[in-house]
C-alpha positions as CSV (number, residue, x, y, z in Angstrom):
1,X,14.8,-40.3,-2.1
2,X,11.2,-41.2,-1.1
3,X,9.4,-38.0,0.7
4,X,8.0,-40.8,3.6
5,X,11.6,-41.6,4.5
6,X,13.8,-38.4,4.3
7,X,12.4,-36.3,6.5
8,X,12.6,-36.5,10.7
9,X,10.9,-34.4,13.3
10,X,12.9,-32.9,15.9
11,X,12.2,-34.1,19.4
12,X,9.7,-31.4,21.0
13,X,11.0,-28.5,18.5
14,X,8.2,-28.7,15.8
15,X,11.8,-28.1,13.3
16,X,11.1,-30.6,10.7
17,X,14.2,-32.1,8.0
18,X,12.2,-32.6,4.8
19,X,15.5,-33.2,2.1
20,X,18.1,-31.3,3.5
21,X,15.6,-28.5,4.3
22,X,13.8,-27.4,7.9
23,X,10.6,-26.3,7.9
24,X,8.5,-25.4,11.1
25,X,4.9,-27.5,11.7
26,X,2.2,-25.0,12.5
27,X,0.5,-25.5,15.8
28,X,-3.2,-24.4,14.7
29,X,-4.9,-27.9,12.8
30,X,-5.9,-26.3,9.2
31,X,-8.6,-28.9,9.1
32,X,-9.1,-32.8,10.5
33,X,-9.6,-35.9,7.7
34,X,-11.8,-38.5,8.3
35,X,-9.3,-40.7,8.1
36,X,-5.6,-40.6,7.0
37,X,-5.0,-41.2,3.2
38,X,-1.5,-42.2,3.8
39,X,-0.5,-45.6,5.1
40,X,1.9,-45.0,7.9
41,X,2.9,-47.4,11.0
42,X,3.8,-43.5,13.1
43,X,2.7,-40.4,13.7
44,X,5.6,-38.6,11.6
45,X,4.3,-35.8,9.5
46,X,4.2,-36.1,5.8
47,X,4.8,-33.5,3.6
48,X,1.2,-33.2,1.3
49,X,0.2,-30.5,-1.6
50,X,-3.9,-29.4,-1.6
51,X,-4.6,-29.1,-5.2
52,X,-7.8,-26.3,-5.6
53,X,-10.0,-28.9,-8.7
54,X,-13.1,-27.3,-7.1
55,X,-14.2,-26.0,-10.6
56,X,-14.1,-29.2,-12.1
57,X,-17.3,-31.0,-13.3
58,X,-16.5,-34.1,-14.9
59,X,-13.3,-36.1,-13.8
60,X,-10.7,-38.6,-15.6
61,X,-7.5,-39.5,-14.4
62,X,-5.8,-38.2,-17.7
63,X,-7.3,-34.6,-17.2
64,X,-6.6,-34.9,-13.6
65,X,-2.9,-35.7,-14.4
66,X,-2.6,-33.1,-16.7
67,X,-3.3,-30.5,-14.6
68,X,-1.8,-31.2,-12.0
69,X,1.3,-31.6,-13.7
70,X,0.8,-27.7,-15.1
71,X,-0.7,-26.8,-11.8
72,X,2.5,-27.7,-9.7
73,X,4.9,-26.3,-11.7
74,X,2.9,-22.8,-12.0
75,X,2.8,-23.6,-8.0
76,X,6.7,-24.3,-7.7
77,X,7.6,-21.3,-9.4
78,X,5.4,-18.9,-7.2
79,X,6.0,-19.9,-4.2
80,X,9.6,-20.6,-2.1
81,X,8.1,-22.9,0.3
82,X,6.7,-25.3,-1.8
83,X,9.1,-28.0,-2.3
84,X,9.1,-31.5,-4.7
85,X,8.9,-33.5,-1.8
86,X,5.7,-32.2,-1.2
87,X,4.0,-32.3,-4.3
88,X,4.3,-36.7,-4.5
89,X,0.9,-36.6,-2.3
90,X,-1.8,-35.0,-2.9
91,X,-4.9,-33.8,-1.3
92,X,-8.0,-32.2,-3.9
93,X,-9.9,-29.6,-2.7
94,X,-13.5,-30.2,-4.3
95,X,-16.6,-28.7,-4.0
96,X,-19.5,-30.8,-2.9
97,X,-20.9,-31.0,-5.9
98,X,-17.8,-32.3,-7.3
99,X,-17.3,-34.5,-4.4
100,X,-20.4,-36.4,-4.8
101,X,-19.4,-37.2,-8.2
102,X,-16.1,-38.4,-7.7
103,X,-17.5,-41.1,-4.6
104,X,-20.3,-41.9,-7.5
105,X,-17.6,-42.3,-9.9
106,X,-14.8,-43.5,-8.6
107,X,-15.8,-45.8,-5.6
108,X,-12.2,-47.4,-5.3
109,X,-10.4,-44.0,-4.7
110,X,-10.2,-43.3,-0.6
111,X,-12.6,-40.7,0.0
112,X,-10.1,-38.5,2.0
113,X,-7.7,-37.4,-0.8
114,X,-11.0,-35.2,-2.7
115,X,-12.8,-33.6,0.2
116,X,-14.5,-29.9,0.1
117,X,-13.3,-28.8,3.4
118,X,-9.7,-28.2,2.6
119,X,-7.9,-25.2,3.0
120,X,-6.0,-23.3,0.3
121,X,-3.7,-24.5,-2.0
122,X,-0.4,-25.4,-1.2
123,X,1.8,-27.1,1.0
124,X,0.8,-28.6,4.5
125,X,2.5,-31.6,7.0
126,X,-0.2,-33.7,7.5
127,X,-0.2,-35.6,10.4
128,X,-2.5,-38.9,11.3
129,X,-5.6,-37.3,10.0
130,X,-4.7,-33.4,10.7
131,X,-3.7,-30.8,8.5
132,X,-0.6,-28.5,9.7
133,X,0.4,-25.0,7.9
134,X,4.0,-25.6,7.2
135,X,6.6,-22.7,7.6
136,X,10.5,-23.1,5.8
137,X,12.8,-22.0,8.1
138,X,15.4,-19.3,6.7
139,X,18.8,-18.6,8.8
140,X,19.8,-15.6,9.7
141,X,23.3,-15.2,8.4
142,X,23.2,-11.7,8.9
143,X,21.7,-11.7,12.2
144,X,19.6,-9.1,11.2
145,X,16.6,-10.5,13.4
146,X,16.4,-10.4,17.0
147,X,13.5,-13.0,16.7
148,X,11.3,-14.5,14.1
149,X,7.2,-14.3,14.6
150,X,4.3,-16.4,14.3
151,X,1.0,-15.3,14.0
152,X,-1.7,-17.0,16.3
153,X,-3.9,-18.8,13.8
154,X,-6.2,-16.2,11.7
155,X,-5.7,-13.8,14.3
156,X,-3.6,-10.7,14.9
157,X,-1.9,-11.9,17.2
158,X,1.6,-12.8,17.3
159,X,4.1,-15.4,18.9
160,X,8.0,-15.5,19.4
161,X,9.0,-18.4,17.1
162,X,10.8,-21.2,19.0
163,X,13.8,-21.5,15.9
164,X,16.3,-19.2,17.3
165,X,18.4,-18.3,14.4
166,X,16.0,-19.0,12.1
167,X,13.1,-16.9,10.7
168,X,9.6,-19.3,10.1
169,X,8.5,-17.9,6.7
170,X,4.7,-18.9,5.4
171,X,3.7,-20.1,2.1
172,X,2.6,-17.2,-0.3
173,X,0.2,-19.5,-1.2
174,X,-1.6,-18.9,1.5
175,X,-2.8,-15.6,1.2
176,X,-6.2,-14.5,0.4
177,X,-5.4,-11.5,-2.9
178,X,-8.3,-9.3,-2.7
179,X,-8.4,-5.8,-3.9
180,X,-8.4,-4.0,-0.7
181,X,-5.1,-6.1,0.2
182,X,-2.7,-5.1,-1.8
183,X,0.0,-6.1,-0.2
184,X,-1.2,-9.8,0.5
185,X,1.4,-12.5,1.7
186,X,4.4,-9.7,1.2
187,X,6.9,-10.4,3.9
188,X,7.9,-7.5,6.5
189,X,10.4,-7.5,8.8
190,X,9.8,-4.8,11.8
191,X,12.4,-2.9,13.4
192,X,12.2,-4.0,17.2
193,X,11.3,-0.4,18.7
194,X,7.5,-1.0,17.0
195,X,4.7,-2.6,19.6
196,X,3.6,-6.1,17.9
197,X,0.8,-7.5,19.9
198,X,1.4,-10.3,21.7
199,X,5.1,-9.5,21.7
200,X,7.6,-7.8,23.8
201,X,9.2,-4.9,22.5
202,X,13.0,-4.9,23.6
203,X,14.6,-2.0,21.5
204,X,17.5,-4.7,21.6
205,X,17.9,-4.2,25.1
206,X,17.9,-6.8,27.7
207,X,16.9,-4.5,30.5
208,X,14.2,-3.1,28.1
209,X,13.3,-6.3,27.4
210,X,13.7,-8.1,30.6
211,X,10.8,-5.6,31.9
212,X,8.7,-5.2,29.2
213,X,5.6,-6.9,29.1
214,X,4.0,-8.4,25.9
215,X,2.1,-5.2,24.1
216,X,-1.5,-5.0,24.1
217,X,-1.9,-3.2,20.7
218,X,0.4,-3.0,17.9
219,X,1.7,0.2,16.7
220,X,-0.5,1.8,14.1
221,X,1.6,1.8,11.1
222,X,2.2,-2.1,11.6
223,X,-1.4,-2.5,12.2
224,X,-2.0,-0.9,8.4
225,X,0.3,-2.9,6.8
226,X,-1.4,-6.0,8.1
227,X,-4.9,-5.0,7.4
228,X,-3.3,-4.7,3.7
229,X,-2.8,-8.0,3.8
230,X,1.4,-7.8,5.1
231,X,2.8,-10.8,7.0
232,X,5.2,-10.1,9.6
233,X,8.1,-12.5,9.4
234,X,10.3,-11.1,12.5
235,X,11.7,-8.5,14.5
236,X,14.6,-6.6,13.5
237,X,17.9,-5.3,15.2
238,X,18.0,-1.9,15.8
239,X,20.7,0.0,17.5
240,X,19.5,0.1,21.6
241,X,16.5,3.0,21.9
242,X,16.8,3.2,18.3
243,X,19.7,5.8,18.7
244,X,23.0,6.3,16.8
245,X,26.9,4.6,16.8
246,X,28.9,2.6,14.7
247,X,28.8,-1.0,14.5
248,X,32.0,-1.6,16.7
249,X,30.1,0.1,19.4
250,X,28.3,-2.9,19.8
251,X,28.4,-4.9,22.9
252,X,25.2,-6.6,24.2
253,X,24.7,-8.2,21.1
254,X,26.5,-8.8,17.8
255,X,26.0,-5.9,15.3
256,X,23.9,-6.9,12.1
257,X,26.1,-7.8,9.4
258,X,25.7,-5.5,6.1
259,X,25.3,-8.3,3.7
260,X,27.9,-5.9,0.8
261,X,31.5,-6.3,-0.1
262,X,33.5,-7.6,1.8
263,X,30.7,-8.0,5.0
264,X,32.6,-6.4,6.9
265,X,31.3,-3.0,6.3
266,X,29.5,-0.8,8.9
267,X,25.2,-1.2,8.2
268,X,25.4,2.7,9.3
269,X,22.8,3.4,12.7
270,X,19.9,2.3,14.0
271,X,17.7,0.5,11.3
272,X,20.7,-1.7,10.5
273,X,19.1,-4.8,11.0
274,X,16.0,-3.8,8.9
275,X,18.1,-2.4,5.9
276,X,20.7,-5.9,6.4
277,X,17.6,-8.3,6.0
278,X,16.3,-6.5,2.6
279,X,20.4,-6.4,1.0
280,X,20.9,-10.2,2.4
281,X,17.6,-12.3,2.3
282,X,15.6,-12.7,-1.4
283,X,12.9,-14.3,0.6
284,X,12.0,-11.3,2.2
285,X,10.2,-8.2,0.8
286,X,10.1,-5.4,2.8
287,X,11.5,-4.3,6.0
288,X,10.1,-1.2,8.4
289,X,12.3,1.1,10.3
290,X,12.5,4.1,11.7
291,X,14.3,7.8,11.1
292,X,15.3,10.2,13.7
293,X,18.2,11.6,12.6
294,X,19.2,9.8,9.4
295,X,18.4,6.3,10.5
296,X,16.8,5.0,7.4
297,X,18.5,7.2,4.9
298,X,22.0,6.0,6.2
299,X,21.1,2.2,6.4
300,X,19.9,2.3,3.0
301,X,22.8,4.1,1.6
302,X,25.6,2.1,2.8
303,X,23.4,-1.4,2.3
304,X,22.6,-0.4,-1.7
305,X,18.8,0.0,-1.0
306,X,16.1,1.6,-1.5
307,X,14.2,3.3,1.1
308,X,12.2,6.4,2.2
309,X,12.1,8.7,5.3
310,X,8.6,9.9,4.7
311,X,7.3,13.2,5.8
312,X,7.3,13.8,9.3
313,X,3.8,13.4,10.3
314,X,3.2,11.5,7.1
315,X,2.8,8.0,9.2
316,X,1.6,7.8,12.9
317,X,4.8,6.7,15.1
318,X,2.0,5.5,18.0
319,X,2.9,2.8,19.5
320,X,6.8,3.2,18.7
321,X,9.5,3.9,21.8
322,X,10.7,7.4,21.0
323,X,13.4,9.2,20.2
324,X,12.2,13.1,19.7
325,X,8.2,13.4,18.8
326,X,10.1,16.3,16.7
327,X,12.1,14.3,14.9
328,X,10.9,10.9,14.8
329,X,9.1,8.7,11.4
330,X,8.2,5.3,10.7
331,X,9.7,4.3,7.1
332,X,10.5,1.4,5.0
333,X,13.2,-0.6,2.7
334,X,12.7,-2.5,-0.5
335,X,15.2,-4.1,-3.5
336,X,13.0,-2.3,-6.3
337,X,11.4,1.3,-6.9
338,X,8.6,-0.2,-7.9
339,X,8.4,-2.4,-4.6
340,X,8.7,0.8,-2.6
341,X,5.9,2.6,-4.9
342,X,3.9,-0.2,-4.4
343,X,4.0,-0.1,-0.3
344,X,4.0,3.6,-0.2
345,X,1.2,4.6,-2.4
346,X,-1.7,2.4,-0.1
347,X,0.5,2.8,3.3
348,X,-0.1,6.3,3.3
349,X,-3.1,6.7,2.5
350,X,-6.4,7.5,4.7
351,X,-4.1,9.4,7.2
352,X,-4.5,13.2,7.6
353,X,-2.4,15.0,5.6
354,X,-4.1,17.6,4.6
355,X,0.1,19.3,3.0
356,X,0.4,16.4,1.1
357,X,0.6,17.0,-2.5
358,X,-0.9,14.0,-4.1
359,X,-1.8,14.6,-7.8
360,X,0.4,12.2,-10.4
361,X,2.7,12.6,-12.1
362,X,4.3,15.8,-11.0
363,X,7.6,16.8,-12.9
364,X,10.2,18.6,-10.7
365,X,10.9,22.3,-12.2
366,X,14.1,22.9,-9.9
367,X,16.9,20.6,-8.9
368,X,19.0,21.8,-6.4
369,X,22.8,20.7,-5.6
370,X,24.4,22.3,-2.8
371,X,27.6,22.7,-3.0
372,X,28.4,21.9,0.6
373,X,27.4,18.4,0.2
374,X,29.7,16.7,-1.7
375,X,33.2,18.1,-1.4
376,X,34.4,14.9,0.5
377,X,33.3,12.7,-2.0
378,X,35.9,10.6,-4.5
379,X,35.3,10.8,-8.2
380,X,33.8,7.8,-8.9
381,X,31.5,8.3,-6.5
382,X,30.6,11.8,-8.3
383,X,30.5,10.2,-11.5
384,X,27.9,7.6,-10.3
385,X,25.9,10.9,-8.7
386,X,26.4,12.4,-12.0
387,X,25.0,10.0,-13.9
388,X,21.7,9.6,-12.4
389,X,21.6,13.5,-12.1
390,X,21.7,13.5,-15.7
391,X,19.3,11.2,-15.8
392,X,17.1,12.9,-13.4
393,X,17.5,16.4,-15.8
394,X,16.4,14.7,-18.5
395,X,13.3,13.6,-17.2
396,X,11.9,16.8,-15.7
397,X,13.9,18.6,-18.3
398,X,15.6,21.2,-16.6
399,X,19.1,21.5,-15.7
400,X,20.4,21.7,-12.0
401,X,21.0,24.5,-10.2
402,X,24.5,24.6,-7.9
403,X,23.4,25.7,-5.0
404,X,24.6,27.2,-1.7
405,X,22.6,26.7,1.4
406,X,24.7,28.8,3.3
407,X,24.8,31.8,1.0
408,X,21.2,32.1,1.0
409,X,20.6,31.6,4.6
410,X,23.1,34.7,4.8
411,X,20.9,36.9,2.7
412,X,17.2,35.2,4.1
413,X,17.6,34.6,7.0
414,X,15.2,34.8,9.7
415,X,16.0,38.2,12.0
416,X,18.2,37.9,14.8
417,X,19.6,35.1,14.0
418,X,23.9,34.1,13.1
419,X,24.8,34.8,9.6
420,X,26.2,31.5,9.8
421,X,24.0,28.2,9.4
422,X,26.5,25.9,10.5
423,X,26.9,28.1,13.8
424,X,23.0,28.4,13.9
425,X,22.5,24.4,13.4
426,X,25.8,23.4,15.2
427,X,23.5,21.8,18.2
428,X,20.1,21.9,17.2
429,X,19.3,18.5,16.0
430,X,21.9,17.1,19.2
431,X,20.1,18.8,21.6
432,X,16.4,18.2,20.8
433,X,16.9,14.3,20.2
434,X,19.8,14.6,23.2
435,X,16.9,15.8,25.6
436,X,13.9,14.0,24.8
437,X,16.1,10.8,24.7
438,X,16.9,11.1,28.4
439,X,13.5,11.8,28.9
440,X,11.8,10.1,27.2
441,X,13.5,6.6,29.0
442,X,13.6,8.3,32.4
443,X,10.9,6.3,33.1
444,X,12.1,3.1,31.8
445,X,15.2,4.1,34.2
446,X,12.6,4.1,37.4
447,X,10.6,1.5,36.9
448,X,13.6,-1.0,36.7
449,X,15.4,0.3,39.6
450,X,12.2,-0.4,41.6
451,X,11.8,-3.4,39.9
452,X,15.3,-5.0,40.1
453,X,17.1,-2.7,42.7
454,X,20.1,-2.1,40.4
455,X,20.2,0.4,37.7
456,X,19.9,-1.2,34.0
457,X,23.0,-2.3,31.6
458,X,23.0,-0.4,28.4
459,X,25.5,0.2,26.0
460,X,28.2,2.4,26.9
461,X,27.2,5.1,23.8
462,X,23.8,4.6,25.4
463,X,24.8,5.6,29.0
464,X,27.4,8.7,27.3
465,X,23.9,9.9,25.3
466,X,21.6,9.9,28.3
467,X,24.4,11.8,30.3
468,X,25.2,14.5,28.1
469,X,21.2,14.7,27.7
470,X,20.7,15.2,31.8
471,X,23.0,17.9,31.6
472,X,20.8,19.9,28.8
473,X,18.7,22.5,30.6
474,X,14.7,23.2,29.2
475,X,16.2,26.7,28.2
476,X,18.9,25.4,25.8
477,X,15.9,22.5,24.8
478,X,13.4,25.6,23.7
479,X,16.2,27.4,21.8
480,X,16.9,24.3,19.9
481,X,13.5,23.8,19.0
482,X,13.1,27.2,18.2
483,X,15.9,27.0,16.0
484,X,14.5,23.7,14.1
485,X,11.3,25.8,13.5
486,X,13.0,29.0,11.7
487,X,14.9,26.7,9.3
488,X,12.5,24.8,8.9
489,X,10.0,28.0,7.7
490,X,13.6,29.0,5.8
491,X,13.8,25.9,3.9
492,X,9.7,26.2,2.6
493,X,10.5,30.3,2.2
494,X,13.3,29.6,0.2
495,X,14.4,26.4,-0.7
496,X,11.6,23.5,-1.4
497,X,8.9,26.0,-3.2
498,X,6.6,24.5,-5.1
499,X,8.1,21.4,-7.3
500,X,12.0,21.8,-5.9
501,X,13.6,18.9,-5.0
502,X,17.0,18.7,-4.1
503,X,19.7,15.7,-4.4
504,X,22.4,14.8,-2.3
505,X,25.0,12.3,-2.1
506,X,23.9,9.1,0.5
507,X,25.9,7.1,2.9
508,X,29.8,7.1,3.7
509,X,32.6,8.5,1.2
510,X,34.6,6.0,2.0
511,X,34.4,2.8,3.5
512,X,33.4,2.4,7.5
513,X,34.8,-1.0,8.8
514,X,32.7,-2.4,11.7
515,X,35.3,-3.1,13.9
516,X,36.1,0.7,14.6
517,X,34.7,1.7,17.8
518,X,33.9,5.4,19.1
519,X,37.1,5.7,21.3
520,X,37.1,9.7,21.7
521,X,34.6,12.0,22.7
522,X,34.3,13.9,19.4
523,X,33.7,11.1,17.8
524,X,31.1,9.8,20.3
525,X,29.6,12.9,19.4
526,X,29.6,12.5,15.6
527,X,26.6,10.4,16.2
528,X,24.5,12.3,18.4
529,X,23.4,14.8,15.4
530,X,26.2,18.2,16.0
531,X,26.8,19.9,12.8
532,X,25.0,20.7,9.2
533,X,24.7,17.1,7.6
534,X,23.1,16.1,4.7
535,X,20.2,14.7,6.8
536,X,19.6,17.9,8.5
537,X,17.3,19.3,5.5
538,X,14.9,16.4,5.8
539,X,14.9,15.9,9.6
540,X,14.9,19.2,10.5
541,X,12.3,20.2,7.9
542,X,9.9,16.8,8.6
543,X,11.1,16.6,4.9
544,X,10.7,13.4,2.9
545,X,13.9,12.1,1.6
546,X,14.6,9.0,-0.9
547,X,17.4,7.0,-1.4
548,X,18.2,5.1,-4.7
549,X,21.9,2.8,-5.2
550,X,22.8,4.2,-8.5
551,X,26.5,2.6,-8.7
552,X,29.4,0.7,-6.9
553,X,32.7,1.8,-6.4
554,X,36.4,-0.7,-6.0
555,X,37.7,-0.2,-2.5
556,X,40.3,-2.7,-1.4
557,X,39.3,-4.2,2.2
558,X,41.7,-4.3,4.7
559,X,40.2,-7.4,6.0
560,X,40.3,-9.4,2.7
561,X,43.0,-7.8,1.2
562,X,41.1,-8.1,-2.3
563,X,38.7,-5.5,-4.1
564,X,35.4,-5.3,-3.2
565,X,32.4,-3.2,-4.1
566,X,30.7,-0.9,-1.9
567,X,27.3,0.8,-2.5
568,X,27.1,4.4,-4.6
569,X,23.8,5.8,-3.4
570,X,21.7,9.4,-4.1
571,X,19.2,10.9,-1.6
572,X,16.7,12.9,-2.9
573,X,14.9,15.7,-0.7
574,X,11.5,16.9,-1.8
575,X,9.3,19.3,-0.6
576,X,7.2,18.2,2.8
577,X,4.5,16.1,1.6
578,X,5.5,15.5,-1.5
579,X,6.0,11.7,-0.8
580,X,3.9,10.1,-3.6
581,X,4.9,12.1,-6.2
582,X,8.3,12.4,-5.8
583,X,8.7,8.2,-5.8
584,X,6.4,8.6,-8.6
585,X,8.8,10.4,-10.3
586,X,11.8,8.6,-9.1
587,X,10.2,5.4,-10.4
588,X,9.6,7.0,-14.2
589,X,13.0,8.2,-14.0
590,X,14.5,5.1,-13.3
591,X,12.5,3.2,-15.9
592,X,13.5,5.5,-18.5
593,X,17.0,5.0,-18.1
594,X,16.4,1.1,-18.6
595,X,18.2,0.7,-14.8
596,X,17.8,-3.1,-13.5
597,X,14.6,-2.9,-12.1
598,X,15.8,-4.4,-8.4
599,X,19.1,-4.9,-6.8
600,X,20.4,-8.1,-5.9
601,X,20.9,-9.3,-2.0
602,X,24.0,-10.5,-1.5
603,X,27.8,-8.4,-1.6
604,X,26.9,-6.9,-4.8
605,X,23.7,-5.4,-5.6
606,X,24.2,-5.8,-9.6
C-alpha cells in the first residue's frame, strides 16, 4: 500500500493513521524546504526519512543506494518509531560542501531532497515545505498513565499531550549521545506526585488537581535525569497523596492494572502505575516513583521488577508533595539489573552524601536472614528465595547467618526501652507518616475550601488516613520519631556493620486480587504502616533496599479459573549508603548465575 495514500490526519487532533499505526505530528517546524520535493494536490503530511550522507565526498547513485539500503535497516532495528512507510522518501542531510557538488553534478535531481540544514536522522511528517518531529502513539492498556507529555521544542518545558489514552513516544533517533548524557533518549515515566514544569501536579486527585496550577520548576531529581539526557514520556498513577490501600480501594479513577498473570492481581501501593508501565510497555525504559513506607519495594515485588528504594537522603525529594520528610525517597524501576545500574550509578552522583560508601566492587562479608520474615511464605516461594540466596553465598563466599531481629533487640537494646520490638515499633512508622500526612495537606484542605466553598472529594482510605492523623497529638508524634531514631542507631550498632546486607522475601505470599476492598478497620489499618514489616528495616533506617524477580510460582485465579504465574521476588537491605555497591554486586551476582539478563513485560516475566 503506497505510503501517499494509507495514511489520514485526524481533523484538528494532530493523531495521524500511517498503516494501521497513529503517530502524533509535532507542533515545533524542525526546519522549512525551499520548496516541497513531493508532488501532492493537499496539505496531508507525508511520512519522510532524513538520511545523515554528510560525510560523503563523491556521489553515485549505486553508492547512494547501497547505503541507504544498510543505513535503513541498521535504522529500523534501533529505533521503534521508524516505520517502512517512512523510509520510501527520503530527505539527505549534506554538508555544504557536499551540497554544492551534488547541484554541480546532478543538475536534474530537485535540490530539496540533499540540503545541509536538516535535522537529525530519522523519521519526520513533512508537510508542504515544513519538517514535523513525529511521535508513535502507544495505548495505555494498563492505564498506568494519568497523562502523556510533550516537551516544548528544545526546551524544558513540558505540555499535556492531547491523545488521551495514548502516550506520544519520540524517536530515539533523535537524541544527541554525548558523554556527559548517559542516559540520552531513555524513556521515563514519572510518578504524578513529582513537579514537571509546565505541568500540573495532581497526585491523582481531581481536587488536587483542579487547584493546582502548572509548576514553575521541576522537582530536582527529574531535572537530573533530563540534564542526563532522559526524556519524559508521561505521568504515572499513583495512589492519591502518594499514600497506601489496595487496588479495590480505588474510586476516583480505575486502579492501574498489574500487567502479570492473570491481570487481575493487586500492583501493591502507591507507585503502581510506575511499576505497571515498566512490567507492561517494552517501549518504555524506566519509570520513577517514590517510597514512604514500602511504595517502591512492594510495586516492584508483586509486578516482577526491578527497582530500588535508595538511601534516605540519597536523592533530593524537592519538589515532590510529601508524605513524612522522615520517611520519604525518590526511586526508580527497570526490566534489567544492568538498566537499573546504569540509571543509578550517574543519578546519584554530585549529591552530598558524604555516608555513602562508593568504592567498587565491594563483596558482602555477612548475609543476614531473619527468621521473622518468612514464616508466611509457601515453599516454592522459599525455594525460589533459596535459590538466589545460594547464589548470592557463592558470590561473596560466605554462608548466611539465620538471624533474629528480635532476640538481639532483647539483649541491645537501647535503655528504657520494651524488651519487645514489635511492641516498641507497633506505631512508629503509622504515626510519623499518619501525622505529617494530615499536615502536610492541611493546607491543600484550606486553600480549596476558600477557593471552592465545599471541602475536597478524596478517596474514602484518604479521608479515614487524615482522620486518624488529626487525632495524633505532637507528644505521641515526638515519641514516634524518637523511636524511629533508636532503631535506627540499633540497626547501624548492631545489625548493618560494615559489609552486612540482609535479604528478605518481597511482595505478597499469596495472591492479592484487585477487586478486594479494605472493608474493616484493621484492615484499613494494614496500610497505614502498624506493625514490624519487612520494610520497616529500610524505611525506618533511611536504608537502601533492592528488589530482584528471581522466580514464579502456579496459583490458580479465581477469575480465570486456569493457572497463572505470579512474581517470586527478593529484597535485599544493605547498609545506609551503600547504594552503588550493593547493585554493583547484585548485578555480578546475577551475571554469574547466567540469569536472563531482563524480564519480559507482559503476564510472565520469563
Amino acid at each position: 500500500m503506497d505510503s501517499l495514500t494509507s495514511h489520514s490526519e485526524h481533523s484538528g487532533s494532530g493523531i495521524i493513521d500511517i498503516e494501521g499505526l497513529k503517530y502524533l505530528r509535532g507542533e515545533v517546524v524542525a526546519t522549512r524546504l525551499s520548496s516541497s520535493p513531493i508532488s501532492r494536490k493537499d496539505s496531508s503530511p507525508v511520512p519522510v526519512t532524513v538520511i545523515d550522507i554528510s560525510d560523503f565526498t563523491s556521489f553515485d547513485s549505486t553508492t547512494i543506494q547501497n547505503y541507504c539500503k544498510t543505513r535503513l535497516a541498521y535504522l529500523l532495528l534501533k529505533d521503534d518509531v521508524l516505520h517502512e512507510a517512512f523510509t520510501k522518501h527520503l530527505l539527505f542531510k549534506t554538508s555544504s560542501e557536499a551540497e554544492s557538488i551534488w547541484k554541480r553534478t546532478h543538475p536534474e535531481l530537485d535540490p530539496p531532497h540533499f540540503q545541509s540544514d536538516l535535522p537529525r536522522e530519522g523519521p519526520y511528517l513533512l508537510i508542504g515545505t515544513t519538517l514535523h518531529k513525529v511521535f508513535k502513539l502507544y495505548p495505555d492498556v494498563y492505564n498506568a498513565f494519568v497523562y502523556g507529555t510533550l516537551q516544548s521544542g528544545d526546551t524544558q518545558i513540558f505540555e499535556k499531550s492531547p491523545t488521551a489514552g495514548y502516550i506520544p513516544v519520540p524517536s530515539r533517533l533523535f537524541v544527541d549521545e554525548r558523554a556527559d548524557r548517559p542516559l540520552a533518549g531513555k524513556r521515563v515515566a514519572v510518578k504524578d506526585i513529582y513537579d514537571i514544569k509546565g505541568l500540573v501536579t495532581g497526585a491523582s486527585s481531581q481536587a488536587y488537581t483542579r487547584l493546582s496550577k502548572p509548576a514553575l520548576t521541576t522537582a530536582r531529581c527529574v531535572q537530573t535525569l533530563l540534564d542526563l539526557g532522559a526524556v519524559i514520556v508521561g505521568k504515572a498513577k499513583t495512589v492519591q497523596f502518594a499514600s497506601g490501600m489496595t487496588a479495590g480501594d480505588w474510586t476516583e479513577t480505575v486502579c492501574p492494572t498489574n500487567p502479570r498473570g492473570d491481570q487481575y492481581l493487586d500492583p501493591n501501593c502507591s507507585s503502581s502505575g510506575s511499576a505497571a508501565s515498566i512490567a507492561g510497555y517494552e517501549w518504555l525504559d524506566y519509570a520513577v516513583g517514590s517510597d514512604s513506607l514500602g511504595s517502591m519495594t512492594g510495586p516492584a515485588a508483586d509486578c516482577g521488577i526491578f527497582g530500588i528504594r535508595p538511601t534516605t537522603g540519597m536523592l533530593s525529594n524537592d519538589g515532590a508533595l510529601p508524605v513524612s520528610v522522615h520517611l520519604d525517597t525518590p526511586g526508580c524501576f527497570a526490566r534489567s539489573i544492568n538498566d537499573l545500574s546504569l540509571l543509578t550509578s550517574r543519578w546519584f552522583n554530585g549529591l552530598d552524601m558524604s555516608h555513602s560508601i562508593s568504592p567498587p566492587q565491594i563483596i558482602p562479608t555477612r548475609i543476614l536472614m531473619p527468621k521473622e520474615a518468612i514464616q508466611v511464605f509457601v515453599r516454592i516461594q522459599l525455594d525460589a528465595f533459596g535459590g538466589f540466596l545460594a547464589e548470592l553465598e557463592r558470590y561473596c563466599g560466605v554462608k548466611s547467618t539465620s538471624f533474629s531481629v528480635a532476640d538481639r533487640w532483647k539483649s541491645k537494646r537501647p535503655p528504657g526501652t520494651s524488651p519487645s520490638v514489635e511492641k516498641y515499633l507497633a506505631t512508629t512508622v503509622a504515626h510519623i507518616q499518619l501525622h505529617d500526612s494530615y499536615h502536610n495537606n492541611l493546607k491543600f484542605r484550606t486553600d480549596y475550601m476558600a477557593a471552592f466553598d465545599e471541602k475536597p472529594s478524596v478517596e474514602p482510605m484518604i479521608q479515614f488516613k487524615w482522620d486518624i492523623g488529626s487525632k495524633l497529638s505532637d507528644e505521641e508524634y515526638q515519641q514516634a520519631c524518637e523511636e524511629k531514631r533508636n532503631f535506627k542507631e540499633f540497626l547501624e550498632r548492631e545489625v548493618f556493620t560494615d559489609r552486612t546486607i540482609m535479604i528478605l522475601p518481597g511482595g505478597y505470599p499469596g495472591p492479592s486480587y484487585r477487586d478486594e476492598v479494605s472493608r474493616t478497620y484493621e484492615e484499613r489499618k494494614k496500610w497505614q504502616g502498624y506493625g514490624l514489616q519487612n520494610t520497616t528495616f529500610s524505611v525506618l533506617g533511611g536504608l537502601p533496599a533492592v528488589v530482584l524477580p528471581v522466580g514464579e510460582r502456579i496459583y490458580r485465579s479465581k477469575f480465570t479459573g486456569k493457572d497463572e504465574k505470579q512474581p517470586i521476588s527478593v529484597m535485599i537491605v544493605g547498609p545506609r549508603g551503600s547504594d552503588k555497591w550493593l547493585i554493583d554486586c547484585l548485578q555480578r551476582v546475577w551475571k554469574d548465575s547466567k540469569r536472563p539478563s531482563s524480564v519480559k513485560v507482559g503476564t510472565s516475566m520469563f
